[in-house]
N, C-alpha and C positions, 0 to 999 in steps of 0.2 A: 630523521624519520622516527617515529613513536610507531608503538606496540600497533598492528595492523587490526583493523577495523572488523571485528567477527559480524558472522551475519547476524547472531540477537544482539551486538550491539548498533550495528544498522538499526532494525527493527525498532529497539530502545529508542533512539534518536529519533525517527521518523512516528513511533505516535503521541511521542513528545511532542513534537511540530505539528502533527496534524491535528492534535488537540487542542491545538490555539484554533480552529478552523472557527469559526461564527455558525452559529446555527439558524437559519432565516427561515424556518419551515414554520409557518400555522398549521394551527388550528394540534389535534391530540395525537395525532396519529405517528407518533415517533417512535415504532419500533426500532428500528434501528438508528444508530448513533453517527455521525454526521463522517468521525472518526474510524467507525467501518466502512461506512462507503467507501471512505478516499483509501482505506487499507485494502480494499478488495480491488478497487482500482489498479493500486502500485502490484498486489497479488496477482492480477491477468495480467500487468505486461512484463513482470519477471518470470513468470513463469512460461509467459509464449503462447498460451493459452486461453483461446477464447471461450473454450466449453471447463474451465479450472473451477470455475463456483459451484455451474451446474453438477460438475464431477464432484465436487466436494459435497455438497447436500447428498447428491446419490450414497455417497459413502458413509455418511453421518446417520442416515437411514439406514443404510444395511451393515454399520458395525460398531454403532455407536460414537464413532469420534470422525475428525478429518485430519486433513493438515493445513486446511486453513486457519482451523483453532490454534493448532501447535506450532505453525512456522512463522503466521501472523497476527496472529493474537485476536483473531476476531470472532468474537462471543455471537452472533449472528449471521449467516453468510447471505447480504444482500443479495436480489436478482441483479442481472444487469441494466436492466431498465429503473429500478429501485438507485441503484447508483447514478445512475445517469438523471433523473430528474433531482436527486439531492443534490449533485455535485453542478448542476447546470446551472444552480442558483448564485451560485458565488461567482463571483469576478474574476478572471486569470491572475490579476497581481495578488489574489490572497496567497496564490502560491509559490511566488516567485521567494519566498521567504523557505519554503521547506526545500526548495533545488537549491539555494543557496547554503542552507546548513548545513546538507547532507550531501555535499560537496566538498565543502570546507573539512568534513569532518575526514572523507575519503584522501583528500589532499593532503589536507594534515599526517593523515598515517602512513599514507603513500599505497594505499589500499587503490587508492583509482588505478593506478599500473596495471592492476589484473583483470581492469574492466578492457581495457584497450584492445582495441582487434582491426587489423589491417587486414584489408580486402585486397584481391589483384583484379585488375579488369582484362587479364588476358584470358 
């Protein structure tokens, strides 16, 4: 087992990956980068939170920073719906390459172990 997988170098890995994403948008209107979408993405369902973006612009207005800058490096915090028409454009197998990395890499440290959680149905 290798040195355990810190959360920025998760982070590292995954917008390394997602930086290969394809960009298939027309026409000028790319404020945001194809690479925050899918960051803000992975940022709502690690965080469990659906209202995490909207909370983060709130925040970024009223104190000048977030933590979506800081925990995931994302220089613009897409709407939901902004994510959602960017990311609807690509194909599901573009992704199956960034579940596969950032598996591989969790496996490799043996960092997936601390992901595991056993449920009882009693």
């Amino acid at each position: 087992m290798n040195k355990r997988l810190s959360f920025s170098g998760l982070m590292q890995l995954l917008k390394g990956v997602l930086g290969d994403l394809p960009e298939l948008r027309k026409g000028k209107n790319k404020t945001y980068r194809i690479q925050d979408a899918a960051m803000g993405a992975f940022a709502v369902f690690f965080m469990q939170s659906a209202s995490f973006l909207a909370n983060q612009k709130a925040m970024q207005t009223r104190e000048g920073r977030n933590n979506a800058s800081s925990m995931f490096g994302l220089k613009h915090i897409p709407s939901d719906n902004q994510i959602r028409n960017m990311l609807d454009l690509l194909e599901a197998k573009l992704l199956f390459p960034v579940f596969a990395k950032v598996f591989s890499a969790l496996e490799e440290s043996g960092s997936w172990k601390h992901f595991v959680r056993i449920e009882s149905s009693f």
